[in-house]
N, C-alpha and C positions, 0 to 999 in steps of 0.2 A: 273082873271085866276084861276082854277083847277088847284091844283098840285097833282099827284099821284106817292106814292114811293110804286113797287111793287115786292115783294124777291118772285121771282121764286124757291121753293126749293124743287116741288115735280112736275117730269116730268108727272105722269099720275093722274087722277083721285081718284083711290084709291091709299092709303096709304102703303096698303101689299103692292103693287102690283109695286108702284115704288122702294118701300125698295129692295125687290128682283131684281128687274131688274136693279137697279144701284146697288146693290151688284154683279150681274153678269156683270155689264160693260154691256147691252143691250140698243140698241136704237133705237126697233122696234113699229109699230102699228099707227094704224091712229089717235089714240089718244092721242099720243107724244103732250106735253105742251097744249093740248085740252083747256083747262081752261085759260090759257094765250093769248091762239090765240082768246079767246073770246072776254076777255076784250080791246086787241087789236084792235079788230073792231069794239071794242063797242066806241073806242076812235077816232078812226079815224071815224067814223060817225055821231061824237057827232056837233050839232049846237053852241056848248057851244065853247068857250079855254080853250082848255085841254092842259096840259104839262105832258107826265107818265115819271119818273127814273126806270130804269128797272134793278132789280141787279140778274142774273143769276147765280149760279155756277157752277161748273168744272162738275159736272154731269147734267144739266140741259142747258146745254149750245143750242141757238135755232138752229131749222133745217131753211132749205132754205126757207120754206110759213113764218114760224115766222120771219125771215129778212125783209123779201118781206113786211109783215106789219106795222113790223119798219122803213121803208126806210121812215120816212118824218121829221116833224119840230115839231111833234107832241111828238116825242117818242128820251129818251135816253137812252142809256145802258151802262151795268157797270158791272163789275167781280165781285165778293166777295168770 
């Protein structure tokens, strides 16, 4: 078995771009946790056992499609 522990700690792609928008409490765009939603299906796709830990925080916290990809046996989640 794959294990994967993955710290979610930056909602968008770029760097500025989530600094500012979690300093303004924002949590718009189609590219909210883009990068997480990837790896997400790159897991639930995978032919291999894969196990992800997924530690989100209080600004990174997933919208409803990121749930939606965690909902299996595949994926856990965690606060930090």
């Amino acid at each position: 078995m794959i294990k994967f522990r993955i710290d979610v700690d930056y909602p968008y792609s770029s760097r500025v771009r989530s600094f500012i928008y979690t300093a303004l409490n924002i949590k718009i765009g189609k590219d909210y946790l883009k990068n997480a939603k990837i790896i997400a299906r790159m897991i639930n796709e995978s032919s291999k056992e894969v196990k992800a830990y997924w530690f989100f925080t209080p600004k990174t916290l997933p919208d409803k499609e990121m749930l939606k990809l965690l909902s299996n046996t595949r994926h856990e989640i965690a606060l930090t």
